[in-house]
C-alpha atoms as an extended CHARMM CRD file, in Angstrom:
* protein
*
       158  EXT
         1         1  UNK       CA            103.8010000000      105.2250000000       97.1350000000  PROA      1               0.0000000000
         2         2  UNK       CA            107.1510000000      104.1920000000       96.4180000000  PROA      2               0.0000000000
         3         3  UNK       CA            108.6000000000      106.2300000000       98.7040000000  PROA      3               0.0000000000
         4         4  UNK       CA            106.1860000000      104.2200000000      101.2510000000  PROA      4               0.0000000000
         5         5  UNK       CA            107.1660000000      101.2240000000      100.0070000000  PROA      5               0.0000000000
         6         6  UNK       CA            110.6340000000      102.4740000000      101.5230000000  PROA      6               0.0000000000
         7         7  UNK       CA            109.6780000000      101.3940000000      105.0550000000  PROA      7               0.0000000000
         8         8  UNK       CA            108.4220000000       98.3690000000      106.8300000000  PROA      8               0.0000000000
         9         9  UNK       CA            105.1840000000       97.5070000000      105.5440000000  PROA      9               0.0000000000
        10        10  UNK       CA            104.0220000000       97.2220000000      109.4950000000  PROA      10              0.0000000000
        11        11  UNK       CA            105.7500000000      100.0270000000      111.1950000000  PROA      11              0.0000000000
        12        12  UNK       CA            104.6560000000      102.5760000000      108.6130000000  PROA      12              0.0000000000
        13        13  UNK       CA            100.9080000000      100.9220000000      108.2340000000  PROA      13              0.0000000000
        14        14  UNK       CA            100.0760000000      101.6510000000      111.7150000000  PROA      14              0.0000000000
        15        15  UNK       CA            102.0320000000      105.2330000000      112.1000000000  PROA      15              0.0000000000
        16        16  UNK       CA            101.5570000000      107.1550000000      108.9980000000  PROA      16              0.0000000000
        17        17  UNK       CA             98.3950000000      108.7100000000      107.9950000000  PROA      17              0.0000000000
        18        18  UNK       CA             98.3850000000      110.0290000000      104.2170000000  PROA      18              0.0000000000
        19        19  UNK       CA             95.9970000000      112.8050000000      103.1510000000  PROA      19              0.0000000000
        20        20  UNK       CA             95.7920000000      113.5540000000       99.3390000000  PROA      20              0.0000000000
        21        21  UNK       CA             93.7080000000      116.1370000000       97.1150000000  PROA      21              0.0000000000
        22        22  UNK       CA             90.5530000000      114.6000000000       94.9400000000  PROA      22              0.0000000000
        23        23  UNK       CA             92.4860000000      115.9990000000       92.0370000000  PROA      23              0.0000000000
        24        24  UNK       CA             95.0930000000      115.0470000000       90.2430000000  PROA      24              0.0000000000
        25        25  UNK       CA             97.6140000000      117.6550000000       90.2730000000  PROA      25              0.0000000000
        26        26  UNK       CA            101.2230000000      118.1410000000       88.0770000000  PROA      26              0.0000000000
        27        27  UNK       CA            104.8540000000      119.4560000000       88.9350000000  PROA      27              0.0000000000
        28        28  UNK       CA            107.6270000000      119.4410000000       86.9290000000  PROA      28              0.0000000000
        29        29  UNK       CA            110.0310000000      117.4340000000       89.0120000000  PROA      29              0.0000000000
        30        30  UNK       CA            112.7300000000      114.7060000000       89.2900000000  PROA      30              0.0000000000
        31        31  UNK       CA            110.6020000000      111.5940000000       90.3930000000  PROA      31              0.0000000000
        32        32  UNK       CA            113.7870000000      110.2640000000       92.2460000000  PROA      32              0.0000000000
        33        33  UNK       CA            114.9330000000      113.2780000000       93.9430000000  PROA      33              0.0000000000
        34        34  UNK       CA            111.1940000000      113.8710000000       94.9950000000  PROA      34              0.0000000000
        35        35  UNK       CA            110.9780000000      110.2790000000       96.4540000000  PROA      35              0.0000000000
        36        36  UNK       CA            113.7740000000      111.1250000000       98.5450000000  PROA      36              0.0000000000
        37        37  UNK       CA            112.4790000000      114.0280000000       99.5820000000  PROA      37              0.0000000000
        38        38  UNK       CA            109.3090000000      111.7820000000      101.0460000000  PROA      38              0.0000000000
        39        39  UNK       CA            112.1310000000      109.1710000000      102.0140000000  PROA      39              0.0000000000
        40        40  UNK       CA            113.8600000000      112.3510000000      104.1620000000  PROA      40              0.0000000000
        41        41  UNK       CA            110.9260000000      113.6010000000      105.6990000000  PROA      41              0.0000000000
        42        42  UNK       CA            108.7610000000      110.5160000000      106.6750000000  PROA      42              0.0000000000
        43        43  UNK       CA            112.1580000000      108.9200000000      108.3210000000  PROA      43              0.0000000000
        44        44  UNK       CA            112.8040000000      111.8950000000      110.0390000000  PROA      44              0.0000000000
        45        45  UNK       CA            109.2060000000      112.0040000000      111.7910000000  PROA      45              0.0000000000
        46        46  UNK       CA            108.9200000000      108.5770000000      112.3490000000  PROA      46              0.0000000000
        47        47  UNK       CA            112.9580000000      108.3720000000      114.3740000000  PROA      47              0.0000000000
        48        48  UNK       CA            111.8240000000      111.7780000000      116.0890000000  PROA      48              0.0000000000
        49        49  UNK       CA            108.2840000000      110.4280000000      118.0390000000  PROA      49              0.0000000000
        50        50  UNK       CA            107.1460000000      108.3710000000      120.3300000000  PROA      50              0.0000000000
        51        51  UNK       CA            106.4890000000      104.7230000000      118.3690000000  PROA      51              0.0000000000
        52        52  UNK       CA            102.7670000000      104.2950000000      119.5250000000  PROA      52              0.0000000000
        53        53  UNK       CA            102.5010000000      108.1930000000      117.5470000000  PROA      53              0.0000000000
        54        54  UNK       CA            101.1470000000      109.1040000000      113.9590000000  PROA      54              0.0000000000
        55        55  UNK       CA            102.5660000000      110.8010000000      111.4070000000  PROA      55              0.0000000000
        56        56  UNK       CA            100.5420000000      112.7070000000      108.5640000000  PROA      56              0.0000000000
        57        57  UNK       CA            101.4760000000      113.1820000000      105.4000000000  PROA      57              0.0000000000
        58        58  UNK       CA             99.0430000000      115.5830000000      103.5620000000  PROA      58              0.0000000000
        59        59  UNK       CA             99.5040000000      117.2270000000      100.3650000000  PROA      59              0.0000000000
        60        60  UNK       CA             97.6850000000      120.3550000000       99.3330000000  PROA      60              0.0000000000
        61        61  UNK       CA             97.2740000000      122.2360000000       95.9550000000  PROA      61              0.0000000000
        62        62  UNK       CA             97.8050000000      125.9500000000       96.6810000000  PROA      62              0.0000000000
        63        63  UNK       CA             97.3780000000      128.7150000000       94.1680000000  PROA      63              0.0000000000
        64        64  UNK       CA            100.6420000000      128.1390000000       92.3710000000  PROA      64              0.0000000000
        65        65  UNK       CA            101.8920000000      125.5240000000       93.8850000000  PROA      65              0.0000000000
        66        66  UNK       CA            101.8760000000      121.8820000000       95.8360000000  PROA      66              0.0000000000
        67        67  UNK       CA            102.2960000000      121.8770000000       99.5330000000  PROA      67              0.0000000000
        68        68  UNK       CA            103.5450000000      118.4510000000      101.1170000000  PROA      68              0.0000000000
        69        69  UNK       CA            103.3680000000      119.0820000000      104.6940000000  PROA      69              0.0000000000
        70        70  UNK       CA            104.9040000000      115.8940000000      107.1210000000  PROA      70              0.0000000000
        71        71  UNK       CA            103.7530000000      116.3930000000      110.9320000000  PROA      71              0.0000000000
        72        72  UNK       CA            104.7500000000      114.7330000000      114.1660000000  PROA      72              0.0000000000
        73        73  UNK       CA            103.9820000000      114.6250000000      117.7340000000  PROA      73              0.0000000000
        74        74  UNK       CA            107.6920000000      114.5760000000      118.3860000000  PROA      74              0.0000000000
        75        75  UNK       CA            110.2290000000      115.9570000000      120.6460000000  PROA      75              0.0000000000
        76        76  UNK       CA            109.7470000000      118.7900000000      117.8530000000  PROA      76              0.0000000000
        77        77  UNK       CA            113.0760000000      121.8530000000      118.4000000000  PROA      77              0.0000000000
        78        78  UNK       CA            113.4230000000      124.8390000000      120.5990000000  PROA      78              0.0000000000
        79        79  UNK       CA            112.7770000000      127.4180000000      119.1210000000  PROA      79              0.0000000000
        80        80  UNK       CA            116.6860000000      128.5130000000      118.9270000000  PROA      80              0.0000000000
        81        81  UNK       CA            116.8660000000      125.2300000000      116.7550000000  PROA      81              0.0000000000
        82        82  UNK       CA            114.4260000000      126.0850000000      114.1330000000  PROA      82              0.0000000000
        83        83  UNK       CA            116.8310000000      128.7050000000      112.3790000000  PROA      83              0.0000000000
        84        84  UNK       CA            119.5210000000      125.4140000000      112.3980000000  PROA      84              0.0000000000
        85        85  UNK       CA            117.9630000000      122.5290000000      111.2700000000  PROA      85              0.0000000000
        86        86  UNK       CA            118.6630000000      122.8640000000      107.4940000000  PROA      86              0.0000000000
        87        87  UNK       CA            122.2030000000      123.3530000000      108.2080000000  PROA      87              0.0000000000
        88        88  UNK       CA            124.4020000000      120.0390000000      107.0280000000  PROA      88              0.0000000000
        89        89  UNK       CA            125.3060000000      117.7790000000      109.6320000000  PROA      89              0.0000000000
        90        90  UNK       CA            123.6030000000      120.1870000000      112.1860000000  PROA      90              0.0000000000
        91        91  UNK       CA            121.6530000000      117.3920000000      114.6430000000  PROA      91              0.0000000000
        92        92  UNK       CA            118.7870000000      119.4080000000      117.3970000000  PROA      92              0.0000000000
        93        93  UNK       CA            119.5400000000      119.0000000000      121.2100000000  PROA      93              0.0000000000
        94        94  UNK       CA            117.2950000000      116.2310000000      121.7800000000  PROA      94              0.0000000000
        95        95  UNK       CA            118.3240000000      113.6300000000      119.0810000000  PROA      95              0.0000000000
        96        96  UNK       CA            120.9480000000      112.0590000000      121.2040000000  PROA      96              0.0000000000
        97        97  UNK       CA            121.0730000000      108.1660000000      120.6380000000  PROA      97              0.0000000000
        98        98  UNK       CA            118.9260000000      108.7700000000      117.6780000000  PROA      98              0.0000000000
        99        99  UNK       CA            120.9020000000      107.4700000000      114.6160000000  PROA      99              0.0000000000
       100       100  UNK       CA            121.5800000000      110.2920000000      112.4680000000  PROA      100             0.0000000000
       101       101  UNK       CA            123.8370000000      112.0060000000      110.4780000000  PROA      101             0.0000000000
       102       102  UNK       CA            122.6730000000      115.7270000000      110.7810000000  PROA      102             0.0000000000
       103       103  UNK       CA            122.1660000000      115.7830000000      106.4370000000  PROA      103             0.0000000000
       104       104  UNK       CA            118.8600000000      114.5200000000      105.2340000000  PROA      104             0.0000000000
       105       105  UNK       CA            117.2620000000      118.0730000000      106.0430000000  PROA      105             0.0000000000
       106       106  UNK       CA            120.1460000000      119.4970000000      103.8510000000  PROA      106             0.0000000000
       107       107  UNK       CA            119.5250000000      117.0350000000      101.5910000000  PROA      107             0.0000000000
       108       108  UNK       CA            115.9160000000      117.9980000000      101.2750000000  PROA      108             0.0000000000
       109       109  UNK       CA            116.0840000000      121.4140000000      101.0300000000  PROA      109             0.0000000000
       110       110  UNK       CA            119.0370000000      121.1890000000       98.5650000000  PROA      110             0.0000000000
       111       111  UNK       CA            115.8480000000      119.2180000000       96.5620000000  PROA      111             0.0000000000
       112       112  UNK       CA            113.6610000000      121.5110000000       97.0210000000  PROA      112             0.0000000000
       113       113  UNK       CA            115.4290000000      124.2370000000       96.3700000000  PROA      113             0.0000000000
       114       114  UNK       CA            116.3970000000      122.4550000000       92.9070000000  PROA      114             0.0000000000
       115       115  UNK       CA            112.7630000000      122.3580000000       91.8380000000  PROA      115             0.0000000000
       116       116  UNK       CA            112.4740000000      126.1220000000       92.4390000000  PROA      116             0.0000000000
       117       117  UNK       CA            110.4480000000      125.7000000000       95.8960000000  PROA      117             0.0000000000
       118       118  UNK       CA            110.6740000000      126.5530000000       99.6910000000  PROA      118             0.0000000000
       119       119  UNK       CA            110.7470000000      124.2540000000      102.7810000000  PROA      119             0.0000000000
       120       120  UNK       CA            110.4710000000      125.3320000000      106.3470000000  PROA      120             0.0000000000
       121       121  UNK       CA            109.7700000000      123.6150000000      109.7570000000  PROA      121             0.0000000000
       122       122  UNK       CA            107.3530000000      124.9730000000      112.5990000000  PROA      122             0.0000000000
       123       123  UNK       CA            106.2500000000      124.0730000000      115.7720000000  PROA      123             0.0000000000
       124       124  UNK       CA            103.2820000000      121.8870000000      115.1870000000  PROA      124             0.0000000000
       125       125  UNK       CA            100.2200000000      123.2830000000      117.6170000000  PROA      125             0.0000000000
       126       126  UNK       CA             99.8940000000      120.2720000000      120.2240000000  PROA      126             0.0000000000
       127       127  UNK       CA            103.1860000000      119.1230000000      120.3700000000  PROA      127             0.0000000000
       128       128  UNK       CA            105.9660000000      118.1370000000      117.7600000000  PROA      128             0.0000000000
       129       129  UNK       CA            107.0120000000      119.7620000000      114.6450000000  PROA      129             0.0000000000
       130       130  UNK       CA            105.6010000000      119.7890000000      110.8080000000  PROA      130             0.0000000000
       131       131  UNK       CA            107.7730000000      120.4300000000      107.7310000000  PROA      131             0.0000000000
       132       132  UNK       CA            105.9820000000      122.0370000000      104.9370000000  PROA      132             0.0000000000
       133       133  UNK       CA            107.3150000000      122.1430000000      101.2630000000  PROA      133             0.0000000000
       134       134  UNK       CA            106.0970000000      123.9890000000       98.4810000000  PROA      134             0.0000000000
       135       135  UNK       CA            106.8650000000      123.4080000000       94.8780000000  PROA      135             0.0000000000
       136       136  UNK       CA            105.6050000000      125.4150000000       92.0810000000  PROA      136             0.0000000000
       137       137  UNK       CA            102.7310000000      123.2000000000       89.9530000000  PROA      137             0.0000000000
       138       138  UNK       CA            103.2870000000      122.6370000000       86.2010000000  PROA      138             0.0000000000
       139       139  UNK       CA            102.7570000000      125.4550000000       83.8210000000  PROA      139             0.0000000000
       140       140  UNK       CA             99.7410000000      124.2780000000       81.5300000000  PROA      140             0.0000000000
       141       141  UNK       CA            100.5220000000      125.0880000000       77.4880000000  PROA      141             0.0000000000
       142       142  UNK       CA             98.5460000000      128.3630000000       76.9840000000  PROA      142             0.0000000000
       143       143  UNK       CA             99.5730000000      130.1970000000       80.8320000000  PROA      143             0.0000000000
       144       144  UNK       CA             96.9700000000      131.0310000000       82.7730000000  PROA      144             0.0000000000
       145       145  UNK       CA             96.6960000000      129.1530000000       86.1270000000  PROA      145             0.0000000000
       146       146  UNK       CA             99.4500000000      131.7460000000       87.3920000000  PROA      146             0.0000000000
       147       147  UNK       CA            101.9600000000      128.3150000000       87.8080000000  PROA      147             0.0000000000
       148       148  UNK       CA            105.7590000000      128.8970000000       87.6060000000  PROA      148             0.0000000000
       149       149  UNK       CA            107.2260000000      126.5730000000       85.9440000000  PROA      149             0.0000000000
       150       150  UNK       CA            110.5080000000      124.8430000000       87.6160000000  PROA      150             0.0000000000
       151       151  UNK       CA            114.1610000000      125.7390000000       86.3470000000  PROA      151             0.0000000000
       152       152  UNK       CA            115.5780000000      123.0890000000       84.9630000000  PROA      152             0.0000000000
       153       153  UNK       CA            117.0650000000      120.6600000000       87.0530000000  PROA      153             0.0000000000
       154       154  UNK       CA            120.5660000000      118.9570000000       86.2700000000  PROA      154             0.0000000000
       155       155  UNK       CA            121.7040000000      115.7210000000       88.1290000000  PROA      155             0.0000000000
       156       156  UNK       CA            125.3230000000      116.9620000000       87.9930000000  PROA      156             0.0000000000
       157       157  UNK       CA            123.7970000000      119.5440000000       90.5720000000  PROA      157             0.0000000000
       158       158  UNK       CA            123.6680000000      117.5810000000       93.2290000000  PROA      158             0.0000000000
């Protein structure tokens, strides 16, 4: 929510459409880095469609694992693009006089990769594009729900 509470109140009321599980589920994780993460992502959907569009926002337990999946119906990328987009400063075809500096997909999968996790993007079926991140769920005292638990994370990584 706080990464929510980012955006204007009406723009992202009307646009973005948040799915969570009925379960309360754990990751070890930097809550600031992970907010920008959301920050990343949600901006990115929201500057890439059409204004009267939705974005979703749906996060998933997985065996393992967390997957935070943000989805447009965007100009989405060619598929030349796809291999590209988490390249700093590298800006698709069809973002010309969107404001943009070409980072914040860097940015998030320097994040992601700092919580031991994977990000990719894909052609979303019907039109845009959907980013889906995966981050490995806390390890519970004891083992056995097959969780990794996270390397440790240092700020000075960044």
């Amino acid at each position: 929510s706080s990464a929510v509470s980012h955006f204007d109140h009406k723009q992202v009321a009307s646009r973005l459409r948040v799915r969570l599980p009925d379960e309360i589920v754990t990751i070890d994780a930097d809550p600031t880095l992970l907010q920008e993460l959301a920050i990343n992502l949600i901006d990115n959907a929201l500057k890439y469609s059409e204004a009267s569009s939705v974005v979703d926002l749906t996060v998933t337990p997985r065996k393992g694992a967390i997957e935070i999946a943000v989805g447009d119906r965007g100009w989405g990328f060619a598929a030349d693009e796809l291999t590209r987009v988490f390249e700093r400063f590298y800006r698709g075809a069809r973002s010309a006089g969107v404001r943009g500096t070409g980072l914040g997909l860097a940015i998030c999968r320097a994040i992601v990769k700092a919580h031991g996790g994977r990000i990719n993007v894909e052609a979303r079926e019907g039109g845009g594009s959907v980013v889906v991140v995966s981050l490995p769920l806390r390890r519970r005292s004891g083992g056995g729900d097959g969780g990794e638990a996270a390397p440790a994370f240092d700020p000075g990584d960044r």
